[in-house]
C-alpha atoms as one frame of an Amber mdcrd trajectory, in Angstrom:
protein
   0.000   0.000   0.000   1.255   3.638  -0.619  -0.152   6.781   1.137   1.126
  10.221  -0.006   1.777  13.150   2.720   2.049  16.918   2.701   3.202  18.893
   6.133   1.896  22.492   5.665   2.348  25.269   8.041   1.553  29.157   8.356
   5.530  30.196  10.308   6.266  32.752   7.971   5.656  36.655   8.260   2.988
  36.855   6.168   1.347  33.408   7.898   0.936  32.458   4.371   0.217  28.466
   3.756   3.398  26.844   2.501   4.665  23.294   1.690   7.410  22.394   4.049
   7.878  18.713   3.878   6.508  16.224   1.584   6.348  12.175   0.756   5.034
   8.858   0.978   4.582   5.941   3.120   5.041   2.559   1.756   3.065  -0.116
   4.217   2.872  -3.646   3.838  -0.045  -4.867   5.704  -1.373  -8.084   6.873
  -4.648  -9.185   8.163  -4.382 -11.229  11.913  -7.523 -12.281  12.775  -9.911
 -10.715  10.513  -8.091  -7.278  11.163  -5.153  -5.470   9.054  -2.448  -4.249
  10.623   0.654  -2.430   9.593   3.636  -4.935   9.058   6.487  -2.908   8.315
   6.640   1.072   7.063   9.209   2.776   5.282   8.640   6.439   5.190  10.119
   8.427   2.204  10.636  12.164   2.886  10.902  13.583  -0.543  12.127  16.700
   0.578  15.524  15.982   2.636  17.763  14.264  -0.092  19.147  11.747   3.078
  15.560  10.063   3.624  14.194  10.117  -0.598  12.871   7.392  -2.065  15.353
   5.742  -4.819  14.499   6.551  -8.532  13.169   2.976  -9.195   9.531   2.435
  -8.651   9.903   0.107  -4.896   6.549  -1.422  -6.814   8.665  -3.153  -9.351
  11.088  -4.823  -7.120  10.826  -8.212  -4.960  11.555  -7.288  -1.787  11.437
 -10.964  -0.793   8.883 -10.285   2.265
């Protein structure tokens, strides 16, 4: 499953809305007893360079889970 995220705040002088971080989630879920539940979460932060997602599509590749 992916989930796309947006962080917006109003701490400039003008209290303008602005875009300050940005991303997606990519969740693997599985269902225990008739409920899903998160099984592992990596969180891509598209806007500091150290936590981006790689180029690839993560979709593509088998990540042997």
């Amino acid at each position: 499953m992916r989930a796309y995220w947006f962080e917006i705040h109003n701490r400039n002088a003008g209290r303008t809305p602005q875009v300050a971080g940005y991303g997606h989630y990519d969740d693997e879920l599985r269902k225990v007893d008739g409920e899903w539940l998160f099984a592992f979460r990596r969180i891509n932060t598209e806007a500091i360079e150290s936590r981006a997602a790689a180029m690839e599509n993560p979709g593509w590749l088998d990540v042997g889970r």
